[in-house]
MARMI-827433 format. One line per field, with one value per residue (C-alpha): residue number from 1; residue in one letter; z, x, y. Coordinates in pm, 1 decimal. Example, Ala and Ser with C-alpha at 12.3 -4.5 7.8 and 13.67 -1.06 7.14 Angstrom:
% MARMI-827433
num = 1:2
residu = A:S
Z = 780.0:714.0
X = 1230.0:1367.0
Y = -450.0:-106.0
***
This chain:
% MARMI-827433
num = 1:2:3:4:5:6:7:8:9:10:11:12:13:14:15:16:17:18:19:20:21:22:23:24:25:26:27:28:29:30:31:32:33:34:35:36:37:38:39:40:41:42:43:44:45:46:47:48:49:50:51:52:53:54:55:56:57:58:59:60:61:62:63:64:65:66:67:68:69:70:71:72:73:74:75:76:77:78:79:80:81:82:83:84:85:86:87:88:89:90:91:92:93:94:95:96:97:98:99:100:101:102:103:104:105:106:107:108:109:110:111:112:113:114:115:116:117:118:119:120:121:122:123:124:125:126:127:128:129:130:131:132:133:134:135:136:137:138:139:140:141:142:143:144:145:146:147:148:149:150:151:152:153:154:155:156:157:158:159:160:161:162:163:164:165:166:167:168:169:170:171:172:173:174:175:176:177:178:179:180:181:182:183:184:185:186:187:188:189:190:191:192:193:194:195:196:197:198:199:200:201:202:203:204:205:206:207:208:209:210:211:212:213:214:215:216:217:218:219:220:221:222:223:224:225:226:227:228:229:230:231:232:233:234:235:236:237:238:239:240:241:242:243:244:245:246:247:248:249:250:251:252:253:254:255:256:257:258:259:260:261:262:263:264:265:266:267:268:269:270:271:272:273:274:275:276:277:278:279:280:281:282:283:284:285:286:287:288:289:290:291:292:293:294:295:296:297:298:299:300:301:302:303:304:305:306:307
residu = X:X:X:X:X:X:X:X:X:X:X:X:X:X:X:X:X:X:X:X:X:X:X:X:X:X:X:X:X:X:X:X:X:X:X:X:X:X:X:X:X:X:X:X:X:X:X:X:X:X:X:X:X:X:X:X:X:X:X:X:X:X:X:X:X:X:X:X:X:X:X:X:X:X:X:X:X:X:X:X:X:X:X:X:X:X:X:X:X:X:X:X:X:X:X:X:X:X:X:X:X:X:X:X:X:X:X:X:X:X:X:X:X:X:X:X:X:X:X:X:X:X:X:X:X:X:X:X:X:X:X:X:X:X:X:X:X:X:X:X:X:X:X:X:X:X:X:X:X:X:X:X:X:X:X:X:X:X:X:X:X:X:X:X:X:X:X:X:X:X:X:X:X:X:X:X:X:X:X:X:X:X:X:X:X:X:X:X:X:X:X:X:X:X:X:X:X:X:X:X:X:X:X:X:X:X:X:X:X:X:X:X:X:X:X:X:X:X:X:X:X:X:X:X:X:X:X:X:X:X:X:X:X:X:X:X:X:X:X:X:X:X:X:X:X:X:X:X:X:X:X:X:X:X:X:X:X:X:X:X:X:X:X:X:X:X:X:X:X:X:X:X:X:X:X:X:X:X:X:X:X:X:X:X:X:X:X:X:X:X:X:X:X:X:X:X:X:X:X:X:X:X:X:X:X:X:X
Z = -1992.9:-2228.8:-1963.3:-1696.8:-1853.5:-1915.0:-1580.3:-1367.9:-1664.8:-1534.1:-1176.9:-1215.6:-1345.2:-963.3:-828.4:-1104.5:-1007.1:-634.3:-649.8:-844.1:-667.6:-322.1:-491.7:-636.7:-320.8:-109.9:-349.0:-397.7:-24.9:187.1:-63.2:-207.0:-540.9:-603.7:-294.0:-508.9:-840.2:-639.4:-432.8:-164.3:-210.2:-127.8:-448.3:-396.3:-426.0:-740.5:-890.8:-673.9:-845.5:-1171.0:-1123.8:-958.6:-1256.3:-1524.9:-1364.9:-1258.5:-903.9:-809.4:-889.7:-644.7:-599.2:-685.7:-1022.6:-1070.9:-1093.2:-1355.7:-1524.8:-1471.1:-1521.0:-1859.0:-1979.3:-1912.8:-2120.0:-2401.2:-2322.9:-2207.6:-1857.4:-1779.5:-1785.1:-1571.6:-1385.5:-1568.7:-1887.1:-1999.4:-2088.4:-1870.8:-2118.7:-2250.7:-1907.9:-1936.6:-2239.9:-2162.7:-1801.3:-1839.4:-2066.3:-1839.8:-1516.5:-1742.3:-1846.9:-1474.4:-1372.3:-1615.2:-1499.5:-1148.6:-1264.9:-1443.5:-1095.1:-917.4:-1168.1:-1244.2:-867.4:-663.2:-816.9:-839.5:-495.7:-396.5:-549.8:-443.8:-108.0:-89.4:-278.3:30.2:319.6:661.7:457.3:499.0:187.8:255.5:577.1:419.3:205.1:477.3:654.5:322.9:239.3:610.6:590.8:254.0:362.6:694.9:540.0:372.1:-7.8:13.1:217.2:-17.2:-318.6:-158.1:-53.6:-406.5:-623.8:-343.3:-390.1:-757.3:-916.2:-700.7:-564.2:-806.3:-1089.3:-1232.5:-1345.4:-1380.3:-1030.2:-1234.4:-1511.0:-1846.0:-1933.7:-2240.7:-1946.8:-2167.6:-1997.6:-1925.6:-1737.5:-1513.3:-1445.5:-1112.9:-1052.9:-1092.4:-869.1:-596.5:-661.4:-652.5:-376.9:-146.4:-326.6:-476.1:-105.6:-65.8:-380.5:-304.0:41.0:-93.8:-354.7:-91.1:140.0:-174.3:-306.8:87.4:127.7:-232.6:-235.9:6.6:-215.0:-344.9:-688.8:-662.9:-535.9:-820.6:-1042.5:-832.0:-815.3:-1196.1:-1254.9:-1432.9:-1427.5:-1131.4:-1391.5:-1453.5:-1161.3:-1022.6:-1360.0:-1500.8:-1177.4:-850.9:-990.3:-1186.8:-924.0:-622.5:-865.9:-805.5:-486.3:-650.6:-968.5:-741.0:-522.0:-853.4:-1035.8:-742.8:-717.3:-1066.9:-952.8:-672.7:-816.1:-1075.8:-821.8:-569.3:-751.5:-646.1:-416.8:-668.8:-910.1:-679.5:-558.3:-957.0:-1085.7:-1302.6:-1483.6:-1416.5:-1308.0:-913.0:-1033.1:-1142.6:-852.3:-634.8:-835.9:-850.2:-452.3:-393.2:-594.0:-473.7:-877.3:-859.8:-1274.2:-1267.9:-909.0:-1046.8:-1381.4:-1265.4:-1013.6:-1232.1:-1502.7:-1239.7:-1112.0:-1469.1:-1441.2:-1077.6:-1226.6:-1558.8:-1347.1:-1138.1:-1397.5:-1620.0:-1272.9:-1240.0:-1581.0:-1546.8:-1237.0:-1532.2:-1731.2:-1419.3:-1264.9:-1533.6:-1260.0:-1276.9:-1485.2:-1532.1:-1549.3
X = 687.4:1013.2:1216.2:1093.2:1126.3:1503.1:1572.6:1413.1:1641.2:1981.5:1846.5:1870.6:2194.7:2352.3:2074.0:2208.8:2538.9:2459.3:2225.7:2495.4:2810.2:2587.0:2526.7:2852.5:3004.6:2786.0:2827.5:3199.5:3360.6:3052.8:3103.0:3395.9:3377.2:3666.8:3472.7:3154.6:3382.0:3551.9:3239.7:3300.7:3649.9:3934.1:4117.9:4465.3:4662.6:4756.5:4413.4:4262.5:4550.2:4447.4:4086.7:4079.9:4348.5:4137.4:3786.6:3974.0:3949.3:4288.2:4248.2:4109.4:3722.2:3725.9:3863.5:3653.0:3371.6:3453.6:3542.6:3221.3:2980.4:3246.5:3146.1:2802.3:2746.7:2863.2:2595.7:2879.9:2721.9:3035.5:3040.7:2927.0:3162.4:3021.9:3118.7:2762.2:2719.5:2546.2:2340.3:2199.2:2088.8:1893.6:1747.7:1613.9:1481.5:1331.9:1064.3:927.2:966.1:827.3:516.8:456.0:480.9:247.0:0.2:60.0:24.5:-303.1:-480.8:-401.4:-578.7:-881.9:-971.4:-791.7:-931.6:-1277.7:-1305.7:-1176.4:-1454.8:-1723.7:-1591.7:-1549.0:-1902.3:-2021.9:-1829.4:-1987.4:-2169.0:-2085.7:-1936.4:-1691.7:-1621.3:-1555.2:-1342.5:-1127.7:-1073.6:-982.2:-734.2:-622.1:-535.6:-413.8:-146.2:-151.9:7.2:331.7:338.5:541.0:220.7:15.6:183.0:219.1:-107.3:-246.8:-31.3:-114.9:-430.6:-530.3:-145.3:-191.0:-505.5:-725.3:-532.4:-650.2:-303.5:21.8:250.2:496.4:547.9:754.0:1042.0:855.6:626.9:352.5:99.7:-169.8:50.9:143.5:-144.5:-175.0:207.6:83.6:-207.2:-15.8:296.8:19.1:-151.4:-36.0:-19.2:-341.7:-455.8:-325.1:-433.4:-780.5:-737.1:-590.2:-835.0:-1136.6:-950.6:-886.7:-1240.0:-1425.6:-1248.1:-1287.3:-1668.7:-1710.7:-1559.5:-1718.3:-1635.6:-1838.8:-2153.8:-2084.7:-2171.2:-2422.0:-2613.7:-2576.1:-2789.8:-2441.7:-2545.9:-2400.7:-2161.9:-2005.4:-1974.1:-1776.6:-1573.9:-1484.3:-1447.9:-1424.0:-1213.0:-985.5:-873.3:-872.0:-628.1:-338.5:-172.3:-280.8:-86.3:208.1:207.2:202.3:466.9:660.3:571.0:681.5:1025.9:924.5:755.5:1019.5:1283.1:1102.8:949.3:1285.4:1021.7:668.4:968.1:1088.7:759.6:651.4:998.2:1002.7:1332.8:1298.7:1463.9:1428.3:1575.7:1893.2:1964.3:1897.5:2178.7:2400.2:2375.5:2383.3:2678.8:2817.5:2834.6:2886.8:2831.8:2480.1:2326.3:2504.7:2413.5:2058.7:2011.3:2182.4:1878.5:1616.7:1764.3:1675.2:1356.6:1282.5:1382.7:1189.9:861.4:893.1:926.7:603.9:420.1:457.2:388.0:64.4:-23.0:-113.0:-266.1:-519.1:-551.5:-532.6:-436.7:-95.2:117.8:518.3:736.0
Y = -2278.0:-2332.9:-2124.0:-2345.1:-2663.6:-2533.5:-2499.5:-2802.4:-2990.3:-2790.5:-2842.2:-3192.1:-3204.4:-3148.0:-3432.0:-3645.9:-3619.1:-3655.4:-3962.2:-4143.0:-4032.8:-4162.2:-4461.2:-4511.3:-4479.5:-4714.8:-4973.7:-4972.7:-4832.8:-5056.5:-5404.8:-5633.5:-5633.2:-5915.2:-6175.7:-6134.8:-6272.8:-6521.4:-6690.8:-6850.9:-6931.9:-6669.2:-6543.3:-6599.2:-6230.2:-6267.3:-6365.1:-6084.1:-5855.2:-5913.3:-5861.5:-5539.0:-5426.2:-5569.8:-5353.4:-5070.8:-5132.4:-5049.8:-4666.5:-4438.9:-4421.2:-4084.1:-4166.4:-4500.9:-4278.8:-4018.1:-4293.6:-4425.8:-4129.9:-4054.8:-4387.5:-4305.9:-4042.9:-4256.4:-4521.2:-4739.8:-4842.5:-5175.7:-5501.3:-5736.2:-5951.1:-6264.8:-6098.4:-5978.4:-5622.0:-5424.8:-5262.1:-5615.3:-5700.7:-5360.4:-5452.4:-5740.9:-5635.1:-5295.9:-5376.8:-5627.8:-5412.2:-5130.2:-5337.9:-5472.8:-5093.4:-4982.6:-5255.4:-5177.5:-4777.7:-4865.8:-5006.3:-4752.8:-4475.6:-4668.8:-4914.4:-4610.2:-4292.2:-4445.7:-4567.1:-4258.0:-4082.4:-4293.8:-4315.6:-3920.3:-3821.8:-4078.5:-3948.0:-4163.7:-4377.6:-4773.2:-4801.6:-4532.2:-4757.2:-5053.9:-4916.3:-4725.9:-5015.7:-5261.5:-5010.0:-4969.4:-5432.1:-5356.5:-5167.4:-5315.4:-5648.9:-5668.8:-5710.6:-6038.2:-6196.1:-6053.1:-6190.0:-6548.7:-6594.3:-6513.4:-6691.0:-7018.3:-6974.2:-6798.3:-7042.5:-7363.2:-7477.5:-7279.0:-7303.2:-6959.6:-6809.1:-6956.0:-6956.3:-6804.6:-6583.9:-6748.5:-6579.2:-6354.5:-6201.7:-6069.6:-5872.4:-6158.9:-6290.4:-6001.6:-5860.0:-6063.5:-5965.5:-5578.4:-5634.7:-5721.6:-5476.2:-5143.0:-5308.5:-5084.7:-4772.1:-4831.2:-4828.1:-4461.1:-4359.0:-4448.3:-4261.2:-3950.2:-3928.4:-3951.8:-3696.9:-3398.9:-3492.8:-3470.1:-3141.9:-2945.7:-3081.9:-2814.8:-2527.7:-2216.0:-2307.0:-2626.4:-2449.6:-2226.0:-2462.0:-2674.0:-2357.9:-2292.2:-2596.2:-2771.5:-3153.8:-3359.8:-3523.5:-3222.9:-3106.9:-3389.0:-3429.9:-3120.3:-2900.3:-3147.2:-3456.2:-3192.5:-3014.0:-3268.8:-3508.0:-3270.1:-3446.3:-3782.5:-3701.3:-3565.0:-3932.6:-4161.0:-3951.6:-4056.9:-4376.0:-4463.9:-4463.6:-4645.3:-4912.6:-4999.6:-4968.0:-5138.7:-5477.6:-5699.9:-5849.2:-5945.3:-6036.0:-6294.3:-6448.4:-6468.7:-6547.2:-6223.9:-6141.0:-5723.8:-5454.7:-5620.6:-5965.1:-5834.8:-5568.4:-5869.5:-6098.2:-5799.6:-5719.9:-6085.7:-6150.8:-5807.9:-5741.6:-5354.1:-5253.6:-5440.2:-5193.3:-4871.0:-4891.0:-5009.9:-4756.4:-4526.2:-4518.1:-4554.6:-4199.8:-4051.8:-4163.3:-4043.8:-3711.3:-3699.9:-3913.4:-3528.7:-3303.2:-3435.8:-3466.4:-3079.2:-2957.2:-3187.1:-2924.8:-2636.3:-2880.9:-2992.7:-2626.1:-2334.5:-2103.0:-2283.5:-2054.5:-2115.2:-1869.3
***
């Protein structure tokens, strides 16, 4: 295990460096760094000068980022062009994007990996045709119609929740937010899960143990759940990266300072420090999200062994 663990970490040295070189490169060759600082007026040359001296744009791209990815490794992830380092806009962000993805996270175990089961235990039966089809609108409709249509009618005619979310975001308030952020991947969840569970039902291991006498209980729990959850762990682990990466839309509708908020002021404003260093973390965690999603495989299937 040690000897593995070892070497998915070097492997992701070289995926490191690629994701961020990509990025890097997209951000500063495709976008105008100096138009973003200026607005809508034109820097003069001489202003425009200055600036790209003063953030190292004048150098090479080649040599922006080593000097980038040296600063990195230092913790030292630039400054913003309004002045603000880009490490406090981190630390104020994350922890809301990481409590909204944890929410989100949480719906899809427990409302997608129980209708899963249900719905696969029940395979024909009308409930597991009702729920096919609410997962097929679910995903059917785009999240932003989802989100606006609840917060209309949960935040303004009901009056249930807040329309918003304060700027302290505790987790009361975004548990609406997170509802409508895993809506979608809560729908595949709950389809995987009915899919691995249909198909292992019929396994000889199962009728192993039905014909042992092992309570039904069991039998789902400890030997059907635990080994149909193995392409449901592999599809969250994923989408833990994709969900903190991809909230800039529930963090607009519910005015939610995140992770989404500030890649969307830093693309709007064409503010290049704010997207790498953003994307730059949410790389790390894409990475480590994939290596605990396969050391969970020997922990869900014994005959997993790591060399």
């Amino acid at each position: 295990m040690g000897r593995y663990v070892v070497r998915r970490l070097l492997q992701m040295i070289p995926v490191f460096i690629g994701a961020t070189l990509l990025i890097f490169l997209m951000v500063n060759v495709m976008g105008d760094p100096i138009a973003g600082l200026c607005g809508e007026r034109q820097c003069d040359p001489a202003t425009a000068a200055r600036l790209e001296q003063e953030f190292g744009l004048d150098e090479p791209v080649w040599q922006q980022y080593l000097t980038y990815m040296g600063n990195v490794f230092t913790g030292d992830f630039g400054t913003a062009f309004n002045g603000q380092e880009v490490t406090e806009l981190m630390a104020t962000a994350f922890p809301v994007t990481i409590r909204l993805t944890l929410i989100a996270i949480l719906f899809e175990i427990v409302i997608g990996v129980t209708l899963g089961v249900v719905t696969g235990l029940r395979r024909g039966s009308p409930v597991d045709t009702g729920v096919l089809l609410l997962t097929l609108v679910v995903i059917s409709v785009p999240t932003f119609v989802t989100g606006l249509l609840l917060q209309l009618l949960l935040g303004v005619k009901w009056g249930w929740i807040r329309p918003s979310v304060s700027s302290e975001a505790p987790f009361d308030e975004l548990i609406l937010p997170g509802l409508v952020l895993a809506s979608v991947s809560l729908a595949y969840v709950t389809r995987l899960t009915r899919t691995s569970i249909a198909e292992n039902r019929r396994s000889d291991y199962v009728r192993t143990a039905v014909a042992k006498g092992l309570p039904r209980h069991r039998v789902v729990v400890r030997h059907l759940l635990r080994n149909s959850l193995i392409p449901v762990v592999t599809f969250i682990g994923a989408d833990i990266g994709f969900l903190m990466g991809g909230a800039i839309v529930t963090e607009r509708i519910f005015n939610i300072h995140g992770v989404g908020y500030q890649l969307y002021q830093g693309i709007l404003r064409q503010n290049t420090q704010t997207v790498v260093g953003f994307v730059t973390v949410l790389v790390l965690v894409f990475l480590v999200a994939n290596l605990i999603v396969d050391l969970l495989y020997a922990v869900l299937d014994p005959r997993i062994r790591y060399a």
